[in-house]
C-alpha positions in Angstrom: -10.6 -21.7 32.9 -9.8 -18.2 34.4 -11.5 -19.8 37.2 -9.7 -23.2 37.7 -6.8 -21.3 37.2 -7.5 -18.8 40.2 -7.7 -22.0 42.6 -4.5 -23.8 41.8 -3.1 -20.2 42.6 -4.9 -20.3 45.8 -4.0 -23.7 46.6 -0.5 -22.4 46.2 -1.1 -19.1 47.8 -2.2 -21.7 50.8 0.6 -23.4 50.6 3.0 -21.0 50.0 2.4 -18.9 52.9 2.4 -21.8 55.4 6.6 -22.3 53.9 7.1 -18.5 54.3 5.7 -18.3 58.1 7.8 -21.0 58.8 10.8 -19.7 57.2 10.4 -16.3 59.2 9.8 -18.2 62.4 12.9 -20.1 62.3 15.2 -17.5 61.3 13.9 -15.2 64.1 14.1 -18.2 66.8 17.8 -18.7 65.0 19.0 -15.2 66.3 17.1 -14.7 69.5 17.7 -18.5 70.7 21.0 -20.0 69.7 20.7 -22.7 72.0 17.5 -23.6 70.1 19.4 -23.5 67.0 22.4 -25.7 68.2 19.9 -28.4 69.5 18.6 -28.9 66.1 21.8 -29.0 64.4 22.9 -31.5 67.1 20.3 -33.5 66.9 20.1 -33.6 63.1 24.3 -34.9 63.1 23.4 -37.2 65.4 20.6 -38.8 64.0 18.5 -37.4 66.9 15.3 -37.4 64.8 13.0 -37.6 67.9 14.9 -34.3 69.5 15.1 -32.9 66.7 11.3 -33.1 66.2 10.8 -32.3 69.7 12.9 -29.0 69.5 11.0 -28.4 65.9 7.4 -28.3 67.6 8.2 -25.4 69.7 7.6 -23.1 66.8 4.9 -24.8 65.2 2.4 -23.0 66.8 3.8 -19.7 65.8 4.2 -20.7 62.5 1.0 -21.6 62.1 -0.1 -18.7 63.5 2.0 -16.0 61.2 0.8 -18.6 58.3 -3.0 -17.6 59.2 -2.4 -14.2 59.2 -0.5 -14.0 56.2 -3.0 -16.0 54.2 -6.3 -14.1 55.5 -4.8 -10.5 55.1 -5.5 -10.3 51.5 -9.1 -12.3 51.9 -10.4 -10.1 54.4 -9.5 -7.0 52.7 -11.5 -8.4 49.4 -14.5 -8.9 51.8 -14.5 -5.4 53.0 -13.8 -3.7 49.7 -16.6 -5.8 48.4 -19.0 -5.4 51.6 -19.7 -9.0 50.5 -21.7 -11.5 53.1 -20.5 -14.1 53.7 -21.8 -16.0 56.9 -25.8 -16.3 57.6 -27.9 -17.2 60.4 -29.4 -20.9 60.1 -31.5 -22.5 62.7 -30.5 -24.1 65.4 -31.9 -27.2 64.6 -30.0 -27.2 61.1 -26.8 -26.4 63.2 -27.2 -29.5 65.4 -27.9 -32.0 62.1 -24.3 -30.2 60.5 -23.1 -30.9 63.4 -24.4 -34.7 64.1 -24.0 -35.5 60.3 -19.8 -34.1 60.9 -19.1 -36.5 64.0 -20.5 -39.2 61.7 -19.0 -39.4 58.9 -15.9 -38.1 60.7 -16.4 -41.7 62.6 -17.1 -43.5 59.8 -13.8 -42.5 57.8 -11.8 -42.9 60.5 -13.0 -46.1 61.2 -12.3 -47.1 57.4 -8.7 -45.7 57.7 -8.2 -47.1 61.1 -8.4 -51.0 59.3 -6.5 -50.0 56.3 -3.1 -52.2 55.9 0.0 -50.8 57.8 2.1 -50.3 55.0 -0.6 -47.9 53.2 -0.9 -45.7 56.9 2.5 -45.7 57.7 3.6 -42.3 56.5 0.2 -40.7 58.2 0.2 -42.2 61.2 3.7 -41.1 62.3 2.4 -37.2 60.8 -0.1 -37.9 63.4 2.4 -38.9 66.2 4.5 -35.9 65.4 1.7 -33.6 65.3 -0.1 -34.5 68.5 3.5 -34.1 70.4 2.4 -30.4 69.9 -0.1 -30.7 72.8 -3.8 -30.3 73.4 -4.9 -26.7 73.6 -2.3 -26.0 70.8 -3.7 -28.4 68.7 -7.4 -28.0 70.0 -6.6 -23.4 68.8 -4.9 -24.5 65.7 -6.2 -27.1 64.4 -9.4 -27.7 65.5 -10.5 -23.9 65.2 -8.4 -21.8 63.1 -7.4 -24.0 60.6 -10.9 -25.1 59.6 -11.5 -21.3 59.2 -8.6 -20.9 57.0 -9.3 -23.7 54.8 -12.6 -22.4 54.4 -12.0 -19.4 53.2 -9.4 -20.9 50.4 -11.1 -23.3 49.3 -15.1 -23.0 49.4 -15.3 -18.8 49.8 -12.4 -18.2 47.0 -12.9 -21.3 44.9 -16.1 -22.2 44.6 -17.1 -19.2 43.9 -14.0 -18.5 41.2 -15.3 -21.9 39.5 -18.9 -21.3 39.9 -18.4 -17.6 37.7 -15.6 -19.3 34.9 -17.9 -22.5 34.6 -20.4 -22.2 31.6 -24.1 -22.2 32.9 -22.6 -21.4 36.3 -22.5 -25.4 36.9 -22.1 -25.3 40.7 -21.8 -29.0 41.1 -18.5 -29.0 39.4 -17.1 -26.2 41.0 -18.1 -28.3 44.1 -15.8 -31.0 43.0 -13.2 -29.2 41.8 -12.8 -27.3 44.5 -12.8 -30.9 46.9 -9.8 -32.0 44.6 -8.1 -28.9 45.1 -8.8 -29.7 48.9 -7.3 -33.1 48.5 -4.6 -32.5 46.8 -3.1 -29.8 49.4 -3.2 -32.3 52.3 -0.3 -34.0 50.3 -0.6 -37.6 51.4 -3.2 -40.7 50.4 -4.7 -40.7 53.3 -5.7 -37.3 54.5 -6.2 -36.2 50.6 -8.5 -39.0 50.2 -10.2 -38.5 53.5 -10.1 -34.6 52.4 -11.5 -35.0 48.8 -14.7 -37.0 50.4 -15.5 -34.5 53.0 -15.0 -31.7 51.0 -17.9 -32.4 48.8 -19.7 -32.6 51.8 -18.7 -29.2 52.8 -18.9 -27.4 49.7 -22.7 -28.2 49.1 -23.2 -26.9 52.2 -21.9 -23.9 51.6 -24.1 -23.5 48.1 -26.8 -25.0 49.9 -30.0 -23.2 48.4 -27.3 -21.1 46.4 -26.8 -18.9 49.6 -22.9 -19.3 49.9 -23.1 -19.4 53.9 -19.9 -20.2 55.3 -20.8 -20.7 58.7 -22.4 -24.3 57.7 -19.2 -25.6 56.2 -17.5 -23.8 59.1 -19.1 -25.4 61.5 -18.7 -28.7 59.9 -15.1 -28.4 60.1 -14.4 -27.4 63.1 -16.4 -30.5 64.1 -14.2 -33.0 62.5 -10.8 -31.5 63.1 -12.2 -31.0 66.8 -14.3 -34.3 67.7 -11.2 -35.7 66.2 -8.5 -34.1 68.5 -10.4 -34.5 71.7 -10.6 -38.4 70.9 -6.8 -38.8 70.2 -6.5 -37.1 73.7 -9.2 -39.1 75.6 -8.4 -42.0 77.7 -10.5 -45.4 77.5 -13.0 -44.2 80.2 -13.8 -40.7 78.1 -13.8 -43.1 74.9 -16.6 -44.9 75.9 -19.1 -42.0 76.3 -17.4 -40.3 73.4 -18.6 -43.6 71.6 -21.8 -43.8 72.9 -22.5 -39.8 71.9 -21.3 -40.6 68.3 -24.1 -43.7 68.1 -26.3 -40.9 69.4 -25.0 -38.7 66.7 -25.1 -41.2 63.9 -28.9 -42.4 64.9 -29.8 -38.5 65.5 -28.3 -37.9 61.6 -30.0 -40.6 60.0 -33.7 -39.9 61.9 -33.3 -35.9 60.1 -32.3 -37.6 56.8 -35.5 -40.0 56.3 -37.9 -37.7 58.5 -40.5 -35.6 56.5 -40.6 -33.4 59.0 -36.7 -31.9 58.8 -36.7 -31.8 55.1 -34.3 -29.4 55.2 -31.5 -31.9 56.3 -32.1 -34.1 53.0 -31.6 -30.6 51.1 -28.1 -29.9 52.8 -26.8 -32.7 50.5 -28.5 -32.0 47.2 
């Protein structure tokens, strides 16, 4: 229970710190930019929502930023205190199967949530909209790289192992899908916790594959998604095609390691 209860307070630790950054951002842009400031409050008497958004997004990378530092202050500090290891060498041939097996299913969801009804993707499709406004290499750093890091850190590092140790008979499968729903739950909409929650599982038995806590498996993984994902929002039809054609490679690549004798190893990074 000690355990459980340790994650919620990291989910909230997670998203806590994300509200604070923000908060500190905007009041230091307030008194150093007052013509920043007075476009927002225009825009938002006006009913200006798309300059107001606009004007927003030119802190969101700082915020994000001060967020990730604030969250990963104490965490690193634990890690040094406890000289604990936490990322591992694997093979290179394991790192290319993570990484085939992420662009995968990362295709495969986002196929699924491409063809859902309007009404149910409203809401997450105009996050998306807003959030791609922000620009490649911003999003391509923050959330294709640094977030992924983040997130791992919260929630496989701090609470699958928090789980694991409050769990009688150290049951790590439950930890592994507690910890996804924790996952879920702090993306804060249907879609992404849904999409979250399934991919999660994914990358928490990776990280106890073998019961050798690596994260630099479910760190790889990650940054996969979030980054395959962001360069195809960004491509144009002609880039989409041989993006397409490398995810078909991918896909046939994943499946050939899972049913092959020989890479035995790939059929063990999801037990």
């Amino acid at each position: 229970m000690k355990g459980i209860l340790k994650s919620f307070g990291a989910v909230i630790w997670f998203i806590a710190m994300q509200i604070i950054g923000t908060v500190i951002i905007v009041i230091i842009k307030t008194i150093n930019d007052e013509i920043w400031a007075d476009a927002i409050l225009t825009s938002l008497e006006r009913g200006d929502y798309q300059t107001y958004i606009t004007t927003v997004l030119e802190i969101l990378p700082y915020t994000l930023i001060l967020a990730d530092i604030l969250i990963l202050i104490p965490i690193i500090i634990k890690i040094i205190y406890k000289k604990e290891k936490i990322i591992s060498k694997i093979k290179y041939s394991e790192a290319f199967f993570i990484f085939s097996l992420a662009i995968s299913l990362n295709t495969i969801i986002s196929l699924i949530v491409e063809y859902l009804p309007a009404s149910s993707t409203k809401y997450y499709n105009s996050l998306m909209g807003i959030v791609i406004q922000m620009g490649f290499i911003p999003m391509l750093i923050l959330s294709g790289i640094l977030a992924p890091i983040i997130e791992e850190f919260i929630f496989r590092y701090i609470m699958i192992n928090s789980i694991n140790k409050s769990i009688k008979h150290n049951e790590i499968k439950k930890a592994v899908i507690i910890s996804s729903l924790l996952f879920g739950l702090a993306h804060l909409n249907i879609i992404q916790s849904t999409y979250a929650f399934m991919l999660g599982i994914v990358l928490g038995y990776l990280y106890v594959k073998n019961n050798e806590f690596n994260l630099l498996r479910c760190m790889l993984f990650h940054i996969t998604v979030n980054v395959s994902s962001i360069v195809y929002e960004f491509s144009n039809q002609v880039l989409r095609l041989f993006l397409t054609a490398g995810i078909i490679f991918m896909f046939a690549f994943t499946v050939f390691y899972l049913v092959s004798d020989k890479y035995k190893f790939a059929r063990q990074s999801l037990q």
